[in-house]
C-alpha positions as CSV (number, residue, x, y, z in Angstrom):
1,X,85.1,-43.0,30.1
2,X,87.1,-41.9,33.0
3,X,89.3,-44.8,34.2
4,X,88.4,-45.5,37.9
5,X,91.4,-44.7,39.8
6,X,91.1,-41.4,37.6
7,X,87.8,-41.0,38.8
8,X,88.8,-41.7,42.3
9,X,91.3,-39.5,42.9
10,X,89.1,-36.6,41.7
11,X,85.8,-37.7,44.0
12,X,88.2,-38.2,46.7
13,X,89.6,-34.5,46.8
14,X,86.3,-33.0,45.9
15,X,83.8,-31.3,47.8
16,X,80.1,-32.9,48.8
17,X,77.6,-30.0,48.6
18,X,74.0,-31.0,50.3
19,X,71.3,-28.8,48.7
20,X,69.1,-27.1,50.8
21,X,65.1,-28.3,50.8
22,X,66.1,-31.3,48.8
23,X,68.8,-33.3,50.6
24,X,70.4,-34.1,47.1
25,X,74.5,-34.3,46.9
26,X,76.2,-32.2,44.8
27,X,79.4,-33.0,43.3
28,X,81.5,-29.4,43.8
29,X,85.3,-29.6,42.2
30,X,85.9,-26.1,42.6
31,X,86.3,-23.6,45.6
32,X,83.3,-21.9,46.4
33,X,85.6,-18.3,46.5
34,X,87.2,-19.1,43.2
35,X,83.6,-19.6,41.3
36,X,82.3,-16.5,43.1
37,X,85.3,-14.1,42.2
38,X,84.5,-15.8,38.3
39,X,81.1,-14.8,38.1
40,X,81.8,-11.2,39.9
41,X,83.7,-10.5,36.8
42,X,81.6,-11.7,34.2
43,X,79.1,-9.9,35.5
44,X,80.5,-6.6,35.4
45,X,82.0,-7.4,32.3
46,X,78.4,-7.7,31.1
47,X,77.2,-4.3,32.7
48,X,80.3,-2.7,31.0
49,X,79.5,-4.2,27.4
50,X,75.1,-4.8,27.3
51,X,72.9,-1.7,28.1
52,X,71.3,-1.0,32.1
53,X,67.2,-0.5,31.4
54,X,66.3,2.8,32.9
55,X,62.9,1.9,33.5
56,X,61.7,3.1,36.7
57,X,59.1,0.8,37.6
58,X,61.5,-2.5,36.1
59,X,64.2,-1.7,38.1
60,X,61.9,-1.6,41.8
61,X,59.9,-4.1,40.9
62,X,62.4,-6.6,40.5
63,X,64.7,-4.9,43.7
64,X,61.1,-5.0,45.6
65,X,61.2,-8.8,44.7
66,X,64.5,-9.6,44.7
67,X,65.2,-8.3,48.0
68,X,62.2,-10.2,49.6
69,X,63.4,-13.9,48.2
70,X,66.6,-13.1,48.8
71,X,66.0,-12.5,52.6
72,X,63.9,-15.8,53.0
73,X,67.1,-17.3,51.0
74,X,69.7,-15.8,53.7
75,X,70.1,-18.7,55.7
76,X,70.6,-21.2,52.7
77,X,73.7,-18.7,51.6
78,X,74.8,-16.5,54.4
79,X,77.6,-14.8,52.4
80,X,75.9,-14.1,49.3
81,X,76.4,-10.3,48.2
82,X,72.8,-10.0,46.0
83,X,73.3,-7.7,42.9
84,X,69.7,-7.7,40.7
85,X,70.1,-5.4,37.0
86,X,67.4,-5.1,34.7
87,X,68.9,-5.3,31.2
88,X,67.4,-3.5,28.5
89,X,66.5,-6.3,26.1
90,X,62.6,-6.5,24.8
91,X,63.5,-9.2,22.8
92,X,65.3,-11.0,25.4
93,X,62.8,-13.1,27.2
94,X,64.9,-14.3,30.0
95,X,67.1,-14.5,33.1
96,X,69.8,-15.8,34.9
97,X,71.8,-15.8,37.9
98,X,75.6,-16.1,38.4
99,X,77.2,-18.1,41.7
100,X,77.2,-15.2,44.8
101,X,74.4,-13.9,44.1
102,X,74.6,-11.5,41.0
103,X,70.7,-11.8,39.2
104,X,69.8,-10.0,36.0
105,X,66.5,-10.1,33.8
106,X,65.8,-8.7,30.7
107,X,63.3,-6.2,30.1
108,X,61.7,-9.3,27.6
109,X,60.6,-11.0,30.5
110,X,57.9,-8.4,31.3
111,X,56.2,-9.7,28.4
112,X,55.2,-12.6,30.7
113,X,55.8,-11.3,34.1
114,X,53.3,-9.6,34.6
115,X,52.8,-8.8,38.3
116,X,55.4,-9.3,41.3
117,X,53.8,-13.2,42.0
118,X,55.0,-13.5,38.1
119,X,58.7,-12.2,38.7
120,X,58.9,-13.8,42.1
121,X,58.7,-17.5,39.8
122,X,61.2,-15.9,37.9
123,X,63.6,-14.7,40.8
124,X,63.0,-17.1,42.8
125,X,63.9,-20.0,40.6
126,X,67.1,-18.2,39.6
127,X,68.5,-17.4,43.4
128,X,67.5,-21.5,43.9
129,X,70.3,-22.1,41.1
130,X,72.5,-19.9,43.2
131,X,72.0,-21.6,46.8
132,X,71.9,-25.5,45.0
133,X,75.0,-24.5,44.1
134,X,74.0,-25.0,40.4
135,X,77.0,-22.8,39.1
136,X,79.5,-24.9,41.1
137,X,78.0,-28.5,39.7
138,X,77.5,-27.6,36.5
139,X,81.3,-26.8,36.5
140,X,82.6,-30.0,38.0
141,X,80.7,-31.5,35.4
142,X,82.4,-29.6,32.7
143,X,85.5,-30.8,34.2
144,X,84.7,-34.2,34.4
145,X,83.4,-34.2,30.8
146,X,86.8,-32.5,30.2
147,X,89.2,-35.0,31.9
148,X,87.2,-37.9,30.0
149,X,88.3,-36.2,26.9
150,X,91.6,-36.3,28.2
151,X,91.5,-40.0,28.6
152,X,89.9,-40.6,25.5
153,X,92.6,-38.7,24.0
154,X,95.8,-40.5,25.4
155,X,94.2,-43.5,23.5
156,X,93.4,-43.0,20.4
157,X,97.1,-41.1,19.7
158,X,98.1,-43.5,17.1
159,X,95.1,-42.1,14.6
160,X,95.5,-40.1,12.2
161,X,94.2,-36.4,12.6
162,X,90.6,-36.5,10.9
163,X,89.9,-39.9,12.6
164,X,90.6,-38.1,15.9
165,X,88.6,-35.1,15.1
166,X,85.8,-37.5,14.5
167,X,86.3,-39.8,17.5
168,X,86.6,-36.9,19.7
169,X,83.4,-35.0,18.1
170,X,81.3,-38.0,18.4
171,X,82.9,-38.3,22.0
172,X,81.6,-34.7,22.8
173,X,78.0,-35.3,21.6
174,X,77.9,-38.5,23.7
175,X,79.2,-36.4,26.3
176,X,76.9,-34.0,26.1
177,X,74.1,-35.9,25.8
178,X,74.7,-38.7,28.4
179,X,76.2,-36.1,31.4
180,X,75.9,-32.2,30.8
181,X,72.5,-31.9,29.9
182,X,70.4,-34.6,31.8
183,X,72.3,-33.0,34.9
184,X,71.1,-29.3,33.4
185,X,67.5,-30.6,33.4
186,X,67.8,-32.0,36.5
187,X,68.7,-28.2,38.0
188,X,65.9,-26.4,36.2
189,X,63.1,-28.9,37.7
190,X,65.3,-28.6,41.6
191,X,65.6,-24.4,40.9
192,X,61.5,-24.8,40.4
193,X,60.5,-26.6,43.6
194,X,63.2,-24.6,45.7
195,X,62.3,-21.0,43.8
196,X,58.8,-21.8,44.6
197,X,59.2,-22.4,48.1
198,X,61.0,-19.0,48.3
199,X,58.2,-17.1,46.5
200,X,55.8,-18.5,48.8
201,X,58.2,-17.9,52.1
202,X,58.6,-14.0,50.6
203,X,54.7,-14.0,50.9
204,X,54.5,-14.3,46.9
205,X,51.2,-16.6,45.1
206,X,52.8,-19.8,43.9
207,X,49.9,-20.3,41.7
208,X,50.9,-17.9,39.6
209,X,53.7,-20.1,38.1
210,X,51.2,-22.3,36.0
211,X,50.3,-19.3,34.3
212,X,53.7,-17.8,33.7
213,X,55.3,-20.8,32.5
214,X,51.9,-21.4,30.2
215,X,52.4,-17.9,29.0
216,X,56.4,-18.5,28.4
217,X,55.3,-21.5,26.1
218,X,52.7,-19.7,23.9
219,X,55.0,-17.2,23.7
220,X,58.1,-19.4,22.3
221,X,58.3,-18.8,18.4
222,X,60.3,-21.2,15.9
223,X,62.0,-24.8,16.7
224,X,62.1,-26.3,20.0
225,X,64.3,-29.2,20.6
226,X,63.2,-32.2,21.8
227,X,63.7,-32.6,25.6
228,X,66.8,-34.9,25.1
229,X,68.5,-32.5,23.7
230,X,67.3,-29.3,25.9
231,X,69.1,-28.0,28.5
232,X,65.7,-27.0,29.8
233,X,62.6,-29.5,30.5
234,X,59.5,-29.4,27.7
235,X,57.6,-26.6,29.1
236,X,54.6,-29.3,29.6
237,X,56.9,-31.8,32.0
238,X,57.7,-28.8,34.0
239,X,54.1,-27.6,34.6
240,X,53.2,-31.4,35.3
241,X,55.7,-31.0,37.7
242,X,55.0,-27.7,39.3
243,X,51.2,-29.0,39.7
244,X,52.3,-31.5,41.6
245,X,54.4,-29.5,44.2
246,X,51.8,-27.1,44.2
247,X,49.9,-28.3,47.8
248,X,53.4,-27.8,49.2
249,X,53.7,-24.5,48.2
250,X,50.9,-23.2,48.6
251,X,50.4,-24.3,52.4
252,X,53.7,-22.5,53.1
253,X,52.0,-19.1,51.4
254,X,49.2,-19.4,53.2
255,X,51.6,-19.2,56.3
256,X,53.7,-16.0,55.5
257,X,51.2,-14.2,53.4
């Protein structure tokens, strides 16, 4: 545990981030220019080293889409400079998006996303991570976890070195467990009702994310975790969830449609 003057010092020099369409406060340790110029580089890092999908109609579908959200987005994150790459994965049945606006699928999604309202769930939720801020919280959460270790660590000196590599292991489960994934849930289920309120503001169906995310379910093969250990929320919770932002949604599509 982080002792509080610790604690104080680094809430006292951070940064206070309020998410747009939520209100919630966002913890943000490190400059938004640094975290951007980051994930600019791992991105095309990641175009360098895992192939570009060729595919015609991929590729303007998801710039037809991706442009669209992005534009209703534009006031939430002025300085954004949006990058969307299709890469070619089948098996891959996923997406992301890095801080300033770099967004990538791979061609696995397809499998699920079947029509633009489908990908706009998709793209939308992903740009919400970016404008949250989601990159630059999940971060300062890192670091925190990391300068608890640190503490932990200046007690427990006098161990010997396997007691330490135990302490400290069991320390990074708790960790984990108690701060870097309940806060990773907590984005997915905030990236839902923002990305759905972009869809529907880019003139996209929000119905349409029942059946995507019922379809990304049936679709899931092998183990899942349970949700305390997920960085993700059960597939069911987030449908429950979804349903019940739906009215919302679907009176602002019914307005820009």
């Amino acid at each position: 545990m982080l002792p509080p003057l610790f604690l104080g010092i680094i809430l006292w020099f951070s940064g206070c981030h309020s998410v747009p369409h939520t209100g919630r406060s966002a913890l943000h340790l490190v400059p938004t220019k640094q975290l951007t110029s980051m994930a600019s580089m791992q991105f095309e890092r990641l175009k360098r080293e895992a192939p570009i999908s060729r595919d015609a109609n991929y590729n303007a579908m998801l710039r037809r889409v991706g442009e669209r959200i992005a534009y209703v987005a534009a006031s939430d994150m002025p300085n954004a400079q949006w990058e969307f790459v299709v890469f070619d994965d089948p098996e891959q049945v996923n997406a992301f998006a890095m801080p300033g606006g770099k967004v990538a699928v791979y061609t696995g999604i397809f499998k699920v996303a079947k029509t633009e309202n489908d990908l706009a769930v998709v793209v939308g939720h992903e740009i919400a991570h970016v404008s949250a801020g989601h990159g630059n919280e999940r971060v300062s959460q890192q670091l925190l976890a990391g300068g608890g270790a640190m503490a932990l660590q200046l007690g427990i000196e006098d161990l010997d070195s396997l007691d330490q590599q135990m302490l400290m292991a069991a320390y990074g489960a708790g960790s984990t467990m108690g701060l870097i994934l309940p806060y990773s849930r907590k984005h997915e289920i905030e990236a839902d009702e923002i990305g759905l309120i972009y869809a529907a503001k880019a003139g996209y169906d929000p119905r349409a994310a029942v059946g995507f995310w019922e379809r990304m379910e049936a679709q899931k093969t092998g183990f899942t975790p349970p949700e305390l250990l997920s960085t993700h929320p059960s597939d069911a919770n987030r449908i429950g969830k979804i349903n019940a932002l739906m009215p919302k949604a679907y009176e602002i599509y019914k307005n820009h449609k």
